[in-house]
LUMLUM-631893 format. One record per residue (C-alpha): residue number from 1; z, y, x; residue in one letter. Coordinates in nm, 2 decimals. Each point is the difference from the previous one (the first is absolute). Layout:
REM LUMLUM-631893
<pt pos="NUM" Z="Z" Y="Y" X="X" code="A"/>
...
This chain:
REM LUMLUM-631893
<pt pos="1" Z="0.00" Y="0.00" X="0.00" code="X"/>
<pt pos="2" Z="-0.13" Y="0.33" X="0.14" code="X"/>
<pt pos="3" Z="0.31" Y="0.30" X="0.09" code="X"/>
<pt pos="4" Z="-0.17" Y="0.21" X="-0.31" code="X"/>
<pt pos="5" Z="0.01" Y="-0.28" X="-0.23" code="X"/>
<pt pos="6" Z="0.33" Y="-0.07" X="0.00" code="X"/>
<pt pos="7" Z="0.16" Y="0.32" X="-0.13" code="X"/>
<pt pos="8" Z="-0.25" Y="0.01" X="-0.26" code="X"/>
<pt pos="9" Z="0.15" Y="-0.34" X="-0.11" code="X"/>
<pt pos="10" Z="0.34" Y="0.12" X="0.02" code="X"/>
<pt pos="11" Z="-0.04" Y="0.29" X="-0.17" code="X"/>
<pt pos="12" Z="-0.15" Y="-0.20" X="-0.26" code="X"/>
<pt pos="13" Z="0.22" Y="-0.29" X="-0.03" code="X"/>
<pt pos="14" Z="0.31" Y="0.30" X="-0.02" code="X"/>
<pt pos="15" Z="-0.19" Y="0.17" X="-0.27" code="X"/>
<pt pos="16" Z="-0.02" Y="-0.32" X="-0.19" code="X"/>
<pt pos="17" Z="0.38" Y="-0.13" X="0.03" code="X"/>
<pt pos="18" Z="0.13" Y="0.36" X="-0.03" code="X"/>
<pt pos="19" Z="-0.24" Y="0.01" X="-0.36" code="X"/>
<pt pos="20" Z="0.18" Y="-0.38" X="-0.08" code="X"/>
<pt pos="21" Z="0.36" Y="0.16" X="0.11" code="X"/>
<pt pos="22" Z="-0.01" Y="0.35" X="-0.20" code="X"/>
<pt pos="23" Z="-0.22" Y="-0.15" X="-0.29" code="X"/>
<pt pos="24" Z="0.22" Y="-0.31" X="-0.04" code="X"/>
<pt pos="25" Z="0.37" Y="0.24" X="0.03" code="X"/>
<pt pos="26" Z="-0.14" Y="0.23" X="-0.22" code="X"/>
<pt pos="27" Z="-0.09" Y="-0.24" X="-0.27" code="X"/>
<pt pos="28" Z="0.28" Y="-0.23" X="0.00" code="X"/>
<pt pos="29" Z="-0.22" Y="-0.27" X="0.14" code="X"/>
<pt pos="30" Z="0.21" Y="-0.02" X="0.33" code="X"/>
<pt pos="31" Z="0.38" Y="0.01" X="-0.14" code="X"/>
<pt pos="32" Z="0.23" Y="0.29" X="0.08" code="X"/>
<pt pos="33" Z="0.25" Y="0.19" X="-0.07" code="X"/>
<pt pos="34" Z="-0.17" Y="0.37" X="-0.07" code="X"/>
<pt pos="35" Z="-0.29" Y="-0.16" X="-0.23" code="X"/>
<pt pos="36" Z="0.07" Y="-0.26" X="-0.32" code="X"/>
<pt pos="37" Z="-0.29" Y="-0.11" X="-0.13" code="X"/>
<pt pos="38" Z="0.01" Y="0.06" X="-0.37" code="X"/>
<pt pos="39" Z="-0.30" Y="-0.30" X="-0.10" code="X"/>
<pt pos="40" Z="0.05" Y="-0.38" X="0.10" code="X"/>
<pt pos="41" Z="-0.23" Y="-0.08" X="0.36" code="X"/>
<pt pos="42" Z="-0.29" Y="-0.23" X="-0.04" code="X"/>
<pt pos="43" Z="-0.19" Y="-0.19" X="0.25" code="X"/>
<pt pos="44" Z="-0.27" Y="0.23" X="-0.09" code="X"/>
<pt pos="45" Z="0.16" Y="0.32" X="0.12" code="X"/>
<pt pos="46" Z="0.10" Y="-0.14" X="0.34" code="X"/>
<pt pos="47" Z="-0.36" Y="-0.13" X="0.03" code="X"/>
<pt pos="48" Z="-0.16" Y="0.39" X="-0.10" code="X"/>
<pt pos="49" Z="0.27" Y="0.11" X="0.23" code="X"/>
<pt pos="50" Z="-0.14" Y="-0.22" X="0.30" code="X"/>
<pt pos="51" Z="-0.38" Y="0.05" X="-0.11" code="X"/>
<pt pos="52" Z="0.07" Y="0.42" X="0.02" code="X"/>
<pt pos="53" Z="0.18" Y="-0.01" X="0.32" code="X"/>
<pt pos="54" Z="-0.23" Y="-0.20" X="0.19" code="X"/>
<pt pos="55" Z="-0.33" Y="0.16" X="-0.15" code="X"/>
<pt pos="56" Z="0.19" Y="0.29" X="0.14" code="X"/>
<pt pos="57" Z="0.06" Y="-0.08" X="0.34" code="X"/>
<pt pos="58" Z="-0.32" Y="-0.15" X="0.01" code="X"/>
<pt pos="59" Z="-0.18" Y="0.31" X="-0.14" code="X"/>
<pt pos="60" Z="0.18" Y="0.21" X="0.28" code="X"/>
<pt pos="61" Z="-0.16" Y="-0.23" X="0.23" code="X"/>
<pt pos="62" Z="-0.32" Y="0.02" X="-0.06" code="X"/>
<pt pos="63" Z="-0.01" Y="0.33" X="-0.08" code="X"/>
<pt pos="64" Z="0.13" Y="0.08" X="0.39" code="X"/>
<pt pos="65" Z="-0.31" Y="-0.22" X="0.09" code="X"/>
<pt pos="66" Z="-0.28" Y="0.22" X="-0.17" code="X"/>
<pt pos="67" Z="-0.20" Y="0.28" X="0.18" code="X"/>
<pt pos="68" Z="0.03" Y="0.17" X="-0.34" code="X"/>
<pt pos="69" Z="0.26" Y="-0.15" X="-0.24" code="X"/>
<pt pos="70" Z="-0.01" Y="0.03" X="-0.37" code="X"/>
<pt pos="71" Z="0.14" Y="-0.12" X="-0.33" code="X"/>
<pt pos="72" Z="0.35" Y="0.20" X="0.13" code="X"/>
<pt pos="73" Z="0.00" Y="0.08" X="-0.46" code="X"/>
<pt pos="74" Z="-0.07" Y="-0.33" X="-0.08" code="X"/>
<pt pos="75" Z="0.28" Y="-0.16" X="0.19" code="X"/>
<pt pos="76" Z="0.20" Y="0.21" X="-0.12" code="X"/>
<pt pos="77" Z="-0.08" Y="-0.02" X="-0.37" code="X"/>
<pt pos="78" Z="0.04" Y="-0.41" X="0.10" code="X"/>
<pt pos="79" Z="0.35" Y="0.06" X="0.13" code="X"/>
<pt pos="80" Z="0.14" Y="0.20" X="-0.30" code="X"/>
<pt pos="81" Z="-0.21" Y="-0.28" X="-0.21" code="X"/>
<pt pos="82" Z="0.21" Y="-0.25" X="0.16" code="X"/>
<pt pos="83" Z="0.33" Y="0.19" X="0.02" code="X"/>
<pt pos="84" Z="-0.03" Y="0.03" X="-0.39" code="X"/>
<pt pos="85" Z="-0.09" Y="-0.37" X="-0.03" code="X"/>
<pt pos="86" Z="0.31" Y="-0.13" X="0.14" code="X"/>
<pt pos="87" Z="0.25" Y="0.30" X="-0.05" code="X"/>
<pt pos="88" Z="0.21" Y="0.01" X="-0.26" code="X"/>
<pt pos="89" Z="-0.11" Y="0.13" X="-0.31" code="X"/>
<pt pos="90" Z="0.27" Y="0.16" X="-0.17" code="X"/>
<pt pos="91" Z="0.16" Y="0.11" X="0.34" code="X"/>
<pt pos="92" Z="-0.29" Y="0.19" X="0.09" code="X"/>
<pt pos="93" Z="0.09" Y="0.38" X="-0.05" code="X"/>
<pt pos="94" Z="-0.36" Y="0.17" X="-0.06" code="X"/>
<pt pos="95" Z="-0.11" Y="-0.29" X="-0.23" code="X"/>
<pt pos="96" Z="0.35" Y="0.02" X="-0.21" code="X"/>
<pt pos="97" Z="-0.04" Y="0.38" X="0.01" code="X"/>
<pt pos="98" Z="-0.34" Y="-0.03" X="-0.15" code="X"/>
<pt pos="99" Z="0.06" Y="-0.31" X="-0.22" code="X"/>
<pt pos="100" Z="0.32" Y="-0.17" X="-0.20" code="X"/>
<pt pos="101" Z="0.16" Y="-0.30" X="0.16" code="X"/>
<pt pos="102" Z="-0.12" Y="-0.20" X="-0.32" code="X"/>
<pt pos="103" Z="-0.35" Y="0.10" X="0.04" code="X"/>
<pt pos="104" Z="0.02" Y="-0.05" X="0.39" code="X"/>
<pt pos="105" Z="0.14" Y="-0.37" X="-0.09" code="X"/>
<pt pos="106" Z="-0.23" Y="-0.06" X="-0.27" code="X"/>
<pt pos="107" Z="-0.31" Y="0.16" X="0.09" code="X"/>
<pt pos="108" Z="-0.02" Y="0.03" X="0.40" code="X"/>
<pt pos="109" Z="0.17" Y="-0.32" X="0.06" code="X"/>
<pt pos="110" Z="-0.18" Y="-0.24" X="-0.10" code="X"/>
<pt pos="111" Z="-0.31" Y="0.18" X="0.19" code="X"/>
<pt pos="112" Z="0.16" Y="-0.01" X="0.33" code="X"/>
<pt pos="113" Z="-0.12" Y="-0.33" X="0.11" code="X"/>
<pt pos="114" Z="-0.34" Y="0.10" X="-0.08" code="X"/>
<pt pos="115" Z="0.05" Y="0.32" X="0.15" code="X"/>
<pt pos="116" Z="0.12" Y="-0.21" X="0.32" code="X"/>
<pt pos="117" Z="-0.31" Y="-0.20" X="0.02" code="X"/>
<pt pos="118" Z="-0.28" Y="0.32" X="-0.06" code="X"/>
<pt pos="119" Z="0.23" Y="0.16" X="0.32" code="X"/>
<pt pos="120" Z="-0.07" Y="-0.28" X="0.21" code="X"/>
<pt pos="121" Z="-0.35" Y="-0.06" X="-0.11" code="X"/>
<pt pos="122" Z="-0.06" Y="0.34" X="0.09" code="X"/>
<pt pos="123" Z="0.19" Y="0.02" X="0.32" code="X"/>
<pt pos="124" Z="-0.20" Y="-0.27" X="0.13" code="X"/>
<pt pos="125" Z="-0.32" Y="0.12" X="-0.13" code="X"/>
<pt pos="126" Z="0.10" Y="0.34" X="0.21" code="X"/>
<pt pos="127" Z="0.05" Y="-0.27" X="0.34" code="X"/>
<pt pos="128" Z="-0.30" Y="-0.19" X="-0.06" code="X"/>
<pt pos="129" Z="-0.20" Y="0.33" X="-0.02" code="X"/>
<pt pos="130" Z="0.20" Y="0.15" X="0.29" code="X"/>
<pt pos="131" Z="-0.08" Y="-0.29" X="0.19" code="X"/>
<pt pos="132" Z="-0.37" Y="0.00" X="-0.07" code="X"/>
<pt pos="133" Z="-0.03" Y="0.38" X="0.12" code="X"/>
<pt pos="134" Z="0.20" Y="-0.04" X="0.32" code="X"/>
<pt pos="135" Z="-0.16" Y="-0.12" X="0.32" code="X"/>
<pt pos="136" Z="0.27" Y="-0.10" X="0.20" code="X"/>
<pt pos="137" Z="0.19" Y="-0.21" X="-0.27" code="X"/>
């Protein structure tokens, strides 16, 4: 592995455990004492959880790889896609500032999963695309 490589690697692999870390606390997916998730965890939160932080760090990647990197909205549009897919509904202070808990729980809730999968679908449409553009990857 080439000596400008490896930061870029780093740097990416940080940016995609810090994303799991902060994500996961702020959510209630990773237990502790400040946050108390308010919504029971399913496997498919941890899983959207995983799938955002590594798209993520990989993203970061890449994008450190290109002469001239793009997609910097679209990742981030897949990131707060994700974020919302696996966060807790009712805990989420914009969404319960715009919406009533009961609508949040039964109207956005049920659309989360499906919100979950069009983030990663997306995501990894933005990586395959970044991929195809960038000579050195």
């Amino acid at each position: 592995m080439t000596t400008l490589l490896r930061p870029r690697l780093l740097r990416s692999v940080a940016v995609g455990i810090g994303v799991f870390v902060l994500f996961g606390a702020v959510t209630g997916l990773l237990p502790n004492p400040i946050y108390v998730r308010m919504v029971s965890r399913t496997p498919a939160d941890y899983l959207f959880l995983v799938a955002t932080a590594i798209f993520a760090g990989t993203f970061v990647y890449q994008r450190s790889l290109a002469e001239k990197p793009i997609g910097d909205r679209f990742a981030a549009g897949g990131i707060v896609g994700g974020f919302l897919a696996f966060g807790c509904p009712i805990c989420n202070g914009v969404l319960l500032a715009l919406f009533s808990s009961s609508a949040l729980m039964t109207s956005f809730d049920p659309l989360r999963p499906i919100l979950g999968v069009v983030s990663v679908v997306f995501f990894a449409g933005l990586l395959v695309y970044q991929r195809r553009r960038c000579e050195v990857c």
